[in-house]
PDB file with one MODEL, atoms N, CA, C and O in Angstrom:
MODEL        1
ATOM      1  N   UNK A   1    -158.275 101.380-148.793  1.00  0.00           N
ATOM      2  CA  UNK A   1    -158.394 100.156-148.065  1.00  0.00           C
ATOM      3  C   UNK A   1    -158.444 100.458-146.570  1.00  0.00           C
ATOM      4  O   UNK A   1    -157.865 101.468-146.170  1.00  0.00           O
ATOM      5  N   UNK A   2    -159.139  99.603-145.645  1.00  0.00           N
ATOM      6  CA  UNK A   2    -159.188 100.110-144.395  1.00  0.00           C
ATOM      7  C   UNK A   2    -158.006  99.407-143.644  1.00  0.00           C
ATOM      8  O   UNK A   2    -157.810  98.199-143.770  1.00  0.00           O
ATOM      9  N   UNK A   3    -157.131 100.312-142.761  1.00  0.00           N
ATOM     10  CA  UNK A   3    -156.610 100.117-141.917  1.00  0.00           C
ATOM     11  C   UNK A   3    -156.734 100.041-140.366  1.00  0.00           C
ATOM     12  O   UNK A   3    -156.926 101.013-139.635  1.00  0.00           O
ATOM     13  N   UNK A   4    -156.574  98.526-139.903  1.00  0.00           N
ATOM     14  CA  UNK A   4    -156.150  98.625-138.765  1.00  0.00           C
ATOM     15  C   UNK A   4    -155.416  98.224-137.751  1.00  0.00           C
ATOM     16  O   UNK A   4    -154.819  97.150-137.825  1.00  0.00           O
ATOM     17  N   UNK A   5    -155.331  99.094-136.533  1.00  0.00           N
ATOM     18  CA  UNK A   5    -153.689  98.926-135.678  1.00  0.00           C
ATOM     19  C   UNK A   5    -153.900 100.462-135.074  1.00  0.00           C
ATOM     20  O   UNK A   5    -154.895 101.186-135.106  1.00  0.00           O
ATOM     21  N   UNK A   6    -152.538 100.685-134.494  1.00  0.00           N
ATOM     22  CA  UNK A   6    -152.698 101.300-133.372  1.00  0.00           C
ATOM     23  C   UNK A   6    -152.156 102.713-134.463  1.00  0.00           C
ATOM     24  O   UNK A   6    -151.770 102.609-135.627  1.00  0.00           O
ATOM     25  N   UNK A   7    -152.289 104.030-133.615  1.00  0.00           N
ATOM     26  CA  UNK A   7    -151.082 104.943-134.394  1.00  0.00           C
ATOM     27  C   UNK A   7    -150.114 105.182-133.289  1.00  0.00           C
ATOM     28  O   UNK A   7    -150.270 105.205-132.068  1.00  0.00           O
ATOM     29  N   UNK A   8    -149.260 105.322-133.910  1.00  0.00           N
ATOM     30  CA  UNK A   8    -147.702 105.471-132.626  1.00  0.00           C
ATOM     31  C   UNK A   8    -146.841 106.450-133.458  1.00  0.00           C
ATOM     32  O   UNK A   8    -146.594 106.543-134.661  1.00  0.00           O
ATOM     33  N   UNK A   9    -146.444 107.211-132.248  1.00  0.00           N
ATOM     34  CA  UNK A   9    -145.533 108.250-131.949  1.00  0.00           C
ATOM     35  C   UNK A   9    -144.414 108.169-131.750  1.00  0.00           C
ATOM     36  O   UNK A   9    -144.170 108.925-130.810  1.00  0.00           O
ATOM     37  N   UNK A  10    -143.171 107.487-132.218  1.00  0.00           N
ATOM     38  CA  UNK A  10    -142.085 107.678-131.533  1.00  0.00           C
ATOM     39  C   UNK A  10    -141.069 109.453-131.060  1.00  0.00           C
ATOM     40  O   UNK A  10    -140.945 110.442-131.782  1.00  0.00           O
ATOM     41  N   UNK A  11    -140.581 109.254-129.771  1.00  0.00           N
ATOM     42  CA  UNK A  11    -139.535 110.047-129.282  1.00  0.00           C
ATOM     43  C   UNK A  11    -138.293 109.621-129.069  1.00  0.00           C
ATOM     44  O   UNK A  11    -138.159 108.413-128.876  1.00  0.00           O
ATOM     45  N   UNK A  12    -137.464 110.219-129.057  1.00  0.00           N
ATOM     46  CA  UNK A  12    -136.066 109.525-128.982  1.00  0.00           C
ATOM     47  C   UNK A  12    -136.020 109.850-127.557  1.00  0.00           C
ATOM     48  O   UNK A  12    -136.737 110.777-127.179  1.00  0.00           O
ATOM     49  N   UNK A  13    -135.260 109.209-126.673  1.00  0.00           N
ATOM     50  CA  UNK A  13    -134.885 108.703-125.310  1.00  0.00           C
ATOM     51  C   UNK A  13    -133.894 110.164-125.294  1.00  0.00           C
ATOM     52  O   UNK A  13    -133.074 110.430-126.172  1.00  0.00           O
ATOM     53  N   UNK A  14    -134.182 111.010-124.097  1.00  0.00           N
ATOM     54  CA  UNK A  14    -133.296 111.658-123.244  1.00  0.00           C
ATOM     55  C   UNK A  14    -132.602 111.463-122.205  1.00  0.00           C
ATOM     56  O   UNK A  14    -132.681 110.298-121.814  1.00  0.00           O
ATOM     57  N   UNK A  15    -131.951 112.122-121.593  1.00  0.00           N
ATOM     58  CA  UNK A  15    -131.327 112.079-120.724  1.00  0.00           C
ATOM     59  C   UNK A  15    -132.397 112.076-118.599  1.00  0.00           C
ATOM     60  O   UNK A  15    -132.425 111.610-117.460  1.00  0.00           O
ATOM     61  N   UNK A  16    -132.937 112.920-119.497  1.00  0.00           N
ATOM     62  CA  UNK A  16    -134.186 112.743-117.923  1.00  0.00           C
ATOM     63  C   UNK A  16    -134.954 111.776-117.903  1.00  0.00           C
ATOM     64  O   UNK A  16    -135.387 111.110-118.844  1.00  0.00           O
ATOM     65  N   UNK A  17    -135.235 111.640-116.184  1.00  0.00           N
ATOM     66  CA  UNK A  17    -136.467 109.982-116.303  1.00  0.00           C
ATOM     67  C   UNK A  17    -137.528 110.571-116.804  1.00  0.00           C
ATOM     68  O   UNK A  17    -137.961 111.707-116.614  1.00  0.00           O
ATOM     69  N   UNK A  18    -138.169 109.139-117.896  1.00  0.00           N
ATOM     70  CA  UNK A  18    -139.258 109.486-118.187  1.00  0.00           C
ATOM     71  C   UNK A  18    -140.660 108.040-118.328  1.00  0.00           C
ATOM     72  O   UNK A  18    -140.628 106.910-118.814  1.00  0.00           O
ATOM     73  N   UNK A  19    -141.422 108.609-117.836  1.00  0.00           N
ATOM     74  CA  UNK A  19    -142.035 107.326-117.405  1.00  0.00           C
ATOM     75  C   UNK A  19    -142.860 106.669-118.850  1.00  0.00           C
ATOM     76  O   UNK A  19    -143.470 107.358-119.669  1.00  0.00           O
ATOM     77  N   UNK A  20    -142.726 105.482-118.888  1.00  0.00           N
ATOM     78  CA  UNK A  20    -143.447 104.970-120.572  1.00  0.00           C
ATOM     79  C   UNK A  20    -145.241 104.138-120.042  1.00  0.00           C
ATOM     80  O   UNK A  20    -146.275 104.213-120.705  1.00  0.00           O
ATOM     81  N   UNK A  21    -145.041 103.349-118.560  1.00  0.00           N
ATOM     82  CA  UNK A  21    -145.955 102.633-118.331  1.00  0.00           C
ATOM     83  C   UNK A  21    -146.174 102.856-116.751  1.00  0.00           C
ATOM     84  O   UNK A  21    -145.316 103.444-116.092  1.00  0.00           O
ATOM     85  N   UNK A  22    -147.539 102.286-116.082  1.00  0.00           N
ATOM     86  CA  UNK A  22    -147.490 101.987-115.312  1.00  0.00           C
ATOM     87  C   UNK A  22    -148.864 101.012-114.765  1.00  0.00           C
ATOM     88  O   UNK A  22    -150.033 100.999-115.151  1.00  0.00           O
ATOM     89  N   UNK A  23    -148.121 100.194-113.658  1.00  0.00           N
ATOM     90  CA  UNK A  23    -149.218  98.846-113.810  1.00  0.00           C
ATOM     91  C   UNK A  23    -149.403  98.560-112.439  1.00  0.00           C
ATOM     92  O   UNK A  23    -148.541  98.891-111.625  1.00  0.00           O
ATOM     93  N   UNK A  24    -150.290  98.061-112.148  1.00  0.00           N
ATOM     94  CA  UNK A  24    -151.615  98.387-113.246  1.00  0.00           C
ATOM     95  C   UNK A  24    -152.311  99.680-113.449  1.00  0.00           C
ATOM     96  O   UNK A  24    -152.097 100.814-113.021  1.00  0.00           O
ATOM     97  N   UNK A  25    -153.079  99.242-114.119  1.00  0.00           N
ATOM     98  CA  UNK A  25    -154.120 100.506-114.756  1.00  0.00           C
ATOM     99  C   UNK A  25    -154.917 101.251-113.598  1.00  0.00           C
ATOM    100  O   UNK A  25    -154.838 102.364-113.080  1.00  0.00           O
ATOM    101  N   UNK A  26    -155.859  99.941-113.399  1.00  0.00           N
ATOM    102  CA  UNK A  26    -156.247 100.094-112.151  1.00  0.00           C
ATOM    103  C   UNK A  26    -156.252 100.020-110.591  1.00  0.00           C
ATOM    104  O   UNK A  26    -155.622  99.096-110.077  1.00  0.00           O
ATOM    105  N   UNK A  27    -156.695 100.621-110.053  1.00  0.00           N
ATOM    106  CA  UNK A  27    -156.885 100.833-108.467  1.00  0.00           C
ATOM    107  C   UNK A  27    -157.967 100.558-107.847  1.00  0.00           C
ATOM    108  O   UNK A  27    -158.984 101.009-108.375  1.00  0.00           O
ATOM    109  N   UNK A  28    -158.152  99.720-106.502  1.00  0.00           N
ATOM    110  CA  UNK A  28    -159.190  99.852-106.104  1.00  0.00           C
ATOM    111  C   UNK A  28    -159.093 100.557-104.775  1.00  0.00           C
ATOM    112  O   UNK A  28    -158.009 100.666-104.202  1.00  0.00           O
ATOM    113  N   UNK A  29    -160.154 101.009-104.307  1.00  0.00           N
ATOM    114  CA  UNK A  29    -160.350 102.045-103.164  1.00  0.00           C
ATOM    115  C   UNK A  29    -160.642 101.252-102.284  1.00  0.00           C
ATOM    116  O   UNK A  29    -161.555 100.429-102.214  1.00  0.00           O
ATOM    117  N   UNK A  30    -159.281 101.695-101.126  1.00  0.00           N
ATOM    118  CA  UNK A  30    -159.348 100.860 -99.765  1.00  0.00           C
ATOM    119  C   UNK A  30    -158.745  99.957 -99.553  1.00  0.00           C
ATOM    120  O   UNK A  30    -159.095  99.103 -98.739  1.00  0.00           O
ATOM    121  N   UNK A  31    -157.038  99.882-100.640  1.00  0.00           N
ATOM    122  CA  UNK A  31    -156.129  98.850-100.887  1.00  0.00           C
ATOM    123  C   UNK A  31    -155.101  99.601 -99.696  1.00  0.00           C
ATOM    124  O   UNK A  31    -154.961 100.806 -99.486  1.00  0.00           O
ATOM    125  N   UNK A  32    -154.510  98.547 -99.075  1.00  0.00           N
ATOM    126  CA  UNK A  32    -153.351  98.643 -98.351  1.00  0.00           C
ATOM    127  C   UNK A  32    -152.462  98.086 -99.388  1.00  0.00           C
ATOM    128  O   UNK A  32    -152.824  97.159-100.112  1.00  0.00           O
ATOM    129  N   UNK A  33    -150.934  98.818 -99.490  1.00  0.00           N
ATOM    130  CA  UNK A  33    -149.769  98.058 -99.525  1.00  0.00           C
ATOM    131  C   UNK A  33    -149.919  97.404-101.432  1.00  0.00           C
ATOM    132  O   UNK A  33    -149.408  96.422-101.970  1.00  0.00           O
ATOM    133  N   UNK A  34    -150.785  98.421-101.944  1.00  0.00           N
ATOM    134  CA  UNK A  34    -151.021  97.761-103.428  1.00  0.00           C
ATOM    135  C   UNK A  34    -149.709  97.663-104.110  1.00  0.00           C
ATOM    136  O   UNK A  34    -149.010  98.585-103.689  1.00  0.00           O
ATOM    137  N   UNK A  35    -149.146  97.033-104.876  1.00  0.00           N
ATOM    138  CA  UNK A  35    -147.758  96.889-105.347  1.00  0.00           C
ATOM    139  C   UNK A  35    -148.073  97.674-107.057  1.00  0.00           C
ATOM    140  O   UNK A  35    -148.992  97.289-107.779  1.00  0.00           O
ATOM    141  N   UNK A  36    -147.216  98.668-107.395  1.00  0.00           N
ATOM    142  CA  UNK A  36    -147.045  99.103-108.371  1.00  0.00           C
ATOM    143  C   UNK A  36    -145.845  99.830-108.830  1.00  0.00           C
ATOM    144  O   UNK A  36    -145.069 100.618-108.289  1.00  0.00           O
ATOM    145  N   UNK A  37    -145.988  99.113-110.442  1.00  0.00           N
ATOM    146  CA  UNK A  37    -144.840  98.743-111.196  1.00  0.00           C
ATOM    147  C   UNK A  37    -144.632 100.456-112.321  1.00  0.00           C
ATOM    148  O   UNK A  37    -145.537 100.821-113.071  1.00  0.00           O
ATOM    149  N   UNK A  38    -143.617 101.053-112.207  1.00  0.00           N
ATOM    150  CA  UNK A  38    -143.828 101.793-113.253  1.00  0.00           C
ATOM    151  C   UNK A  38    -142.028 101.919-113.967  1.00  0.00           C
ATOM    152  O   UNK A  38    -140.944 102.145-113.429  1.00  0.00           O
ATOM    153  N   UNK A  39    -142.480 101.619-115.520  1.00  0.00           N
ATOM    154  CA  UNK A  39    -141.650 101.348-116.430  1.00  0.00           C
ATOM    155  C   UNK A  39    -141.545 102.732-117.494  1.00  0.00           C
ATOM    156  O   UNK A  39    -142.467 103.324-118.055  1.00  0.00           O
ATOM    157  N   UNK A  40    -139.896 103.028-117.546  1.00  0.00           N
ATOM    158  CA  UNK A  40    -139.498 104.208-118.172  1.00  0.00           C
ATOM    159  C   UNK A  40    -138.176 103.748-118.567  1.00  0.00           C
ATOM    160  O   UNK A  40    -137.800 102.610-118.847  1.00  0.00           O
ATOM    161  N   UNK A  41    -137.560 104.822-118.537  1.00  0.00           N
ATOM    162  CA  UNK A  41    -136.254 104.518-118.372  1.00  0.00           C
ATOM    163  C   UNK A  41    -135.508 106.356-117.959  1.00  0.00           C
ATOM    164  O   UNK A  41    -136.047 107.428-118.235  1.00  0.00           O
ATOM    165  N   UNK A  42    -134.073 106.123-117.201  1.00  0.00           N
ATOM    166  CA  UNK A  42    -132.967 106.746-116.768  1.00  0.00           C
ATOM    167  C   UNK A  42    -134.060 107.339-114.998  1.00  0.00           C
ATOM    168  O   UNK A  42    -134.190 108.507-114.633  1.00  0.00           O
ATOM    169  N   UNK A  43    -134.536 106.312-114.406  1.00  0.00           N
ATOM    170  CA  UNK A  43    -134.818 106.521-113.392  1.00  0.00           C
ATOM    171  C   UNK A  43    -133.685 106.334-112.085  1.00  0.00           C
ATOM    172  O   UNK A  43    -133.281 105.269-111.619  1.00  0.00           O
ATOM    173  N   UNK A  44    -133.465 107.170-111.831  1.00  0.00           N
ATOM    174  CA  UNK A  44    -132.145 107.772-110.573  1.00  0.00           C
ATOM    175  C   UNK A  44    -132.177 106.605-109.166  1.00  0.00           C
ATOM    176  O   UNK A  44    -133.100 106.356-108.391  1.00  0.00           O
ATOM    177  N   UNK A  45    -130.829 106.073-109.228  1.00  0.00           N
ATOM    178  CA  UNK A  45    -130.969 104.615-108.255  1.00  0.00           C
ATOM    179  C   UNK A  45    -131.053 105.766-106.516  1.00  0.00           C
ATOM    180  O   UNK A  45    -131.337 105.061-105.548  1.00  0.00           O
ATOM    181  N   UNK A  46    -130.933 106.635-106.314  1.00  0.00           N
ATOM    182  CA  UNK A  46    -131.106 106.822-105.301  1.00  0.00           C
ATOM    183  C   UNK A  46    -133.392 107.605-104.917  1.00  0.00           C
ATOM    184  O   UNK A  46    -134.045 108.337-104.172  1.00  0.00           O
ATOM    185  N   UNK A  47    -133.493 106.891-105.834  1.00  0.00           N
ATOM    186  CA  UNK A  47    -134.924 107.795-105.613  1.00  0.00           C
ATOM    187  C   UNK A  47    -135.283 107.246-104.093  1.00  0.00           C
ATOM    188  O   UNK A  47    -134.825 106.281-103.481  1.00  0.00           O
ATOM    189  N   UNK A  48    -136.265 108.219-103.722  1.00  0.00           N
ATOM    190  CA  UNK A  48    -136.621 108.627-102.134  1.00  0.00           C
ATOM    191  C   UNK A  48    -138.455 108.321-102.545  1.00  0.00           C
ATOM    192  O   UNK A  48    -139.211 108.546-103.490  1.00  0.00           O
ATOM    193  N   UNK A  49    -138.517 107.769-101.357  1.00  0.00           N
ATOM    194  CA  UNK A  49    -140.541 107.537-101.747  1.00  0.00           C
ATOM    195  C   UNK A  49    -140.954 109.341-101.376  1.00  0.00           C
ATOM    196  O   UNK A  49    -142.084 109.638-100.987  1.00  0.00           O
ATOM    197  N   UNK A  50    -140.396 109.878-101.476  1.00  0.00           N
ATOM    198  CA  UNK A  50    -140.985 111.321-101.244  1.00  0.00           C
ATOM    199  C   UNK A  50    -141.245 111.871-102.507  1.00  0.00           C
ATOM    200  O   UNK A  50    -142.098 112.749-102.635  1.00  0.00           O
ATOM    201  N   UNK A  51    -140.308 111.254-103.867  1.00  0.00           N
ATOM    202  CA  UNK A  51    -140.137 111.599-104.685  1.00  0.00           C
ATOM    203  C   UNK A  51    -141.019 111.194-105.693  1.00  0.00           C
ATOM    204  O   UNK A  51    -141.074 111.840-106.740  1.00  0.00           O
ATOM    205  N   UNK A  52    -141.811 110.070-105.484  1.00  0.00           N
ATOM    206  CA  UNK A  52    -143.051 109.277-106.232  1.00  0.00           C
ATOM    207  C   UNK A  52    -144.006 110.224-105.943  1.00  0.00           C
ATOM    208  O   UNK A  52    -143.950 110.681-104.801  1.00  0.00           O
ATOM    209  N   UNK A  53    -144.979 110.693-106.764  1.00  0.00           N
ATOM    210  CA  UNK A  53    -146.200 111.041-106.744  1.00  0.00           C
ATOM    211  C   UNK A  53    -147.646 110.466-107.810  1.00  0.00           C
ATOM    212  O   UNK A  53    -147.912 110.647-108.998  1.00  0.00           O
ATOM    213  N   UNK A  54    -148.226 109.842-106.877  1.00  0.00           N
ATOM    214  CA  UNK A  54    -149.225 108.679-107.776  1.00  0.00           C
ATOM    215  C   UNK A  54    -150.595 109.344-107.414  1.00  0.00           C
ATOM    216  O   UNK A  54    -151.398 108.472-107.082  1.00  0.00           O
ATOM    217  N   UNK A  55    -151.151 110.674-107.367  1.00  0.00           N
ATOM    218  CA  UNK A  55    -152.101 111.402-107.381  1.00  0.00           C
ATOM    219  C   UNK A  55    -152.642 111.683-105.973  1.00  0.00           C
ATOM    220  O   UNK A  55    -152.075 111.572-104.886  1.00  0.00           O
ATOM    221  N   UNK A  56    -153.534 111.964-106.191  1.00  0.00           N
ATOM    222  CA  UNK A  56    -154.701 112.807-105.077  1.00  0.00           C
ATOM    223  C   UNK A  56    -155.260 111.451-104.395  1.00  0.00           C
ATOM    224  O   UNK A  56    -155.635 110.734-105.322  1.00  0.00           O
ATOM    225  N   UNK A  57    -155.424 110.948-103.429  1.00  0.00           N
ATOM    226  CA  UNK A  57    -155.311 110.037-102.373  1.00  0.00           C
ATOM    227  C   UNK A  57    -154.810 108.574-102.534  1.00  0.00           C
ATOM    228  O   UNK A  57    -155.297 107.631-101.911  1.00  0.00           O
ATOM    229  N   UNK A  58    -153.866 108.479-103.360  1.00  0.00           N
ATOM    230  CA  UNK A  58    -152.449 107.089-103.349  1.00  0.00           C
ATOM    231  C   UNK A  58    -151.872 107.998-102.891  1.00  0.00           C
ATOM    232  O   UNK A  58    -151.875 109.204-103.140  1.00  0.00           O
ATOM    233  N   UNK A  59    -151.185 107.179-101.963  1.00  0.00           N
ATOM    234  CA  UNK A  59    -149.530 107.144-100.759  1.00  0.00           C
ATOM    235  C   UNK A  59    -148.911 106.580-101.388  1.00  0.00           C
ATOM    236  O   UNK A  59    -149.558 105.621-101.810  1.00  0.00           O
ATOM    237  N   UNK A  60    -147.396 106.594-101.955  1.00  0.00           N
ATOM    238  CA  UNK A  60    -146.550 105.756-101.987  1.00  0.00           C
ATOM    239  C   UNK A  60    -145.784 106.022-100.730  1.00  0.00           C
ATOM    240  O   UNK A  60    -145.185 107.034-100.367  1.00  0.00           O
ATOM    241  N   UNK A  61    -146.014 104.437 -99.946  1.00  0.00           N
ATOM    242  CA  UNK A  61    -145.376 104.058 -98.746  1.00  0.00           C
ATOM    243  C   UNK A  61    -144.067 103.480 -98.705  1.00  0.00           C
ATOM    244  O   UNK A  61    -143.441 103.740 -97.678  1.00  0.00           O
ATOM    245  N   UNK A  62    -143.496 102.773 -99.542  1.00  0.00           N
ATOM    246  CA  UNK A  62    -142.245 102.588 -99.755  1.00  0.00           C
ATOM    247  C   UNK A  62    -141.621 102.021-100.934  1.00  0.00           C
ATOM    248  O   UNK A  62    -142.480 101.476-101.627  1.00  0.00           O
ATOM    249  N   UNK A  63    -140.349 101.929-101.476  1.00  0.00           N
ATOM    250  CA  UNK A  63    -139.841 101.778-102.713  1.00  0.00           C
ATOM    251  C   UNK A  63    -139.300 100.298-102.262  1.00  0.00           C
ATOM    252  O   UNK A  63    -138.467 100.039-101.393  1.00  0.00           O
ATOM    253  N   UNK A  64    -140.083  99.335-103.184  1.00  0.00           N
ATOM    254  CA  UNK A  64    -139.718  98.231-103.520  1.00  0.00           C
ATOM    255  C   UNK A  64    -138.160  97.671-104.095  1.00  0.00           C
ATOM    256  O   UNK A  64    -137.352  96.882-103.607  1.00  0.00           O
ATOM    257  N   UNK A  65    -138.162  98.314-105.106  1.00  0.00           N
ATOM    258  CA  UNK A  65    -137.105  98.093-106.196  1.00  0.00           C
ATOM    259  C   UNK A  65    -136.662  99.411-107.454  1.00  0.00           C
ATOM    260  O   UNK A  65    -137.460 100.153-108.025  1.00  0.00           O
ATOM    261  N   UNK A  66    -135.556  99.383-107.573  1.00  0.00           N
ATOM    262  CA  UNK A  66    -135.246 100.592-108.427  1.00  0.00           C
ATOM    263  C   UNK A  66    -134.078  99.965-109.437  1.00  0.00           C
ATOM    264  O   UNK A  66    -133.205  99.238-108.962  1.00  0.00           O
ATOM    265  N   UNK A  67    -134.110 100.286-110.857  1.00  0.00           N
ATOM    266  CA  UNK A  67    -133.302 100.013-111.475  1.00  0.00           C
ATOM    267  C   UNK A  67    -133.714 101.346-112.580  1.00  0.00           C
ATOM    268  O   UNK A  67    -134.785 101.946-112.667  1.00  0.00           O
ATOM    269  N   UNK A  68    -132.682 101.505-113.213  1.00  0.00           N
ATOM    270  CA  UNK A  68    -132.849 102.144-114.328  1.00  0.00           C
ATOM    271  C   UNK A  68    -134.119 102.558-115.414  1.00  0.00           C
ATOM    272  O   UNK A  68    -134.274 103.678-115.902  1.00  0.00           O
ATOM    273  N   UNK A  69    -135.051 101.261-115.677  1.00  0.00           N
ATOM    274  CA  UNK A  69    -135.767 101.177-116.559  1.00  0.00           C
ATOM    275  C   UNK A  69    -136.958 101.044-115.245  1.00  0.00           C
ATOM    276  O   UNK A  69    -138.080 101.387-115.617  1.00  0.00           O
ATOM    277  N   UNK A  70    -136.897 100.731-114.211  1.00  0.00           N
ATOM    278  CA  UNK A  70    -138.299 100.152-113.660  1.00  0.00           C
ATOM    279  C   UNK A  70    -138.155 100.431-111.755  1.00  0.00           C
ATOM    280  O   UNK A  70    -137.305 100.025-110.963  1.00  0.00           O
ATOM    281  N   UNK A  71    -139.065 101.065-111.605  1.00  0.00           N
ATOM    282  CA  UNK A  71    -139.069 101.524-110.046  1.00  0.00           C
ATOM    283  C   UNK A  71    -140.913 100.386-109.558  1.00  0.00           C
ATOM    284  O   UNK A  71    -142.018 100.212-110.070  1.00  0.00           O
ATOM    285  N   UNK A  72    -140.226  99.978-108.421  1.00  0.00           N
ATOM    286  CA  UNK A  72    -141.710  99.403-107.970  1.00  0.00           C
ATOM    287  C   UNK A  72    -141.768 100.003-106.358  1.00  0.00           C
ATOM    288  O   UNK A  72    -141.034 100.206-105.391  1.00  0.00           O
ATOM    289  N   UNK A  73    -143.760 100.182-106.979  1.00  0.00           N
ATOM    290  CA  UNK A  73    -143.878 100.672-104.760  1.00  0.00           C
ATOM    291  C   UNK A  73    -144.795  99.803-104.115  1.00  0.00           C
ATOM    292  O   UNK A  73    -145.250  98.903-104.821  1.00  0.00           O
ATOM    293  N   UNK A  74    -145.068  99.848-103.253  1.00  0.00           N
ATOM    294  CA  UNK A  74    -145.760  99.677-102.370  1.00  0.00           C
ATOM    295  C   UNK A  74    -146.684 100.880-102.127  1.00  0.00           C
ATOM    296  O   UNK A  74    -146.098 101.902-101.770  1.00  0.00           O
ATOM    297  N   UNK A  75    -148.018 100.950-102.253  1.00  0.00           N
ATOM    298  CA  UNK A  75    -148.506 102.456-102.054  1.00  0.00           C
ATOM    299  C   UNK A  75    -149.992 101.688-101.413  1.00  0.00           C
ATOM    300  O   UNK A  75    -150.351 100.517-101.533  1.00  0.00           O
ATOM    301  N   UNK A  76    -150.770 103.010-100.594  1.00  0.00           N
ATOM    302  CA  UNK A  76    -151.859 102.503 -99.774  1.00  0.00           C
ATOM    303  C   UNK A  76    -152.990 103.950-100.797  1.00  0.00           C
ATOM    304  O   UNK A  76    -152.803 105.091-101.219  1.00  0.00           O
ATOM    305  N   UNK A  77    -153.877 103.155-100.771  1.00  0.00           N
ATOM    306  CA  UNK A  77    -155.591 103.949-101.706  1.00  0.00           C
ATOM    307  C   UNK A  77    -156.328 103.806-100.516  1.00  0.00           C
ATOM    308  O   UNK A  77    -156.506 102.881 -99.722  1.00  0.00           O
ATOM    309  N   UNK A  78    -156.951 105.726-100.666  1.00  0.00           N
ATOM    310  CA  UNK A  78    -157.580 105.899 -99.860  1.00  0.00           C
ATOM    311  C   UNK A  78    -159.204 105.549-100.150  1.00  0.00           C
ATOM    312  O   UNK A  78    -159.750 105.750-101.235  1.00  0.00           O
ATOM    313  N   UNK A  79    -159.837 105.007 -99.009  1.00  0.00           N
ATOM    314  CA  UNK A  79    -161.269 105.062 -99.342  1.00  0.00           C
ATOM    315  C   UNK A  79    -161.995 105.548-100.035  1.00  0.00           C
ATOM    316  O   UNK A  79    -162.846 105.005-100.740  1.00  0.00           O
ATOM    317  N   UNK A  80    -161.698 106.862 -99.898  1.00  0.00           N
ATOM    318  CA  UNK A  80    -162.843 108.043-100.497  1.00  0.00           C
ATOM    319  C   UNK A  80    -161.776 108.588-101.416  1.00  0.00           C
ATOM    320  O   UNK A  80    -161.615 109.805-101.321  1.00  0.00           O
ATOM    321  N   UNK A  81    -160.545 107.565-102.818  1.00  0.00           N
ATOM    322  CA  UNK A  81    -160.203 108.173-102.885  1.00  0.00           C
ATOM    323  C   UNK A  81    -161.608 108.795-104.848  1.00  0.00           C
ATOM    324  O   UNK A  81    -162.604 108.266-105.343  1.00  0.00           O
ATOM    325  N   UNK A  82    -160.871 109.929-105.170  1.00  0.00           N
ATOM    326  CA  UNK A  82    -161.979 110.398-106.247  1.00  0.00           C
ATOM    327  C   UNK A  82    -161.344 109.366-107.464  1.00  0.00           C
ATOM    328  O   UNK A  82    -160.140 109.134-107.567  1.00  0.00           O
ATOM    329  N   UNK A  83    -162.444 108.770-108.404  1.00  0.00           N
ATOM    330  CA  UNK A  83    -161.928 108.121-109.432  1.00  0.00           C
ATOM    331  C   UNK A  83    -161.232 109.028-110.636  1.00  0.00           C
ATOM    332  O   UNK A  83    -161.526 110.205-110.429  1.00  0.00           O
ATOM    333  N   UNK A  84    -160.573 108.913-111.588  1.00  0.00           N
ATOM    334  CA  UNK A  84    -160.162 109.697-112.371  1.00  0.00           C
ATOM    335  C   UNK A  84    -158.522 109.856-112.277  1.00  0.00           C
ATOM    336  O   UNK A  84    -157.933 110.635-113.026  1.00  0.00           O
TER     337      UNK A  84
ENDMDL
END
């Protein structure tokens, strides 16, 4: 019979942060100040925006909000940044 639905993997939750989501998906090139949400859990209440890394030309410019399960930034996309 044909099945369909997703296939899923579960892991059991450790002790290190680990990131599950992040939103949005997309980016557009040449955003100031884009707000993004990323959802995990055992994320460290003292995180530092030095400590975010959101690729090859996103800045994260400053940390919105931090809780356990969910850190939000503020980050700036560069023009020319490469898609992918």
């Amino acid at each position: 019979y044909q099945e369909f639905g997703f296939d899923v993997t579960l892991v059991r939750e450790g002790a290190e942060p680990a990131i599950a989501a992040v939103a949005p998906v997309t980016l557009k090139a040449g955003t100031k100040e884009q707000q993004i949400r990323i959802v995990g859990a055992n994320f460290p209440s003292g995180l530092k925006v030095e400590d975010i890394s959101l690729g090859e030309g996103v800045s994260a410019r400053k940390i919105l909000s931090v809780s356990p399960s969910e850190v939000v930034v503020s980050a700036d996309i560069a023009a020319d940044v490469v898609p992918g």
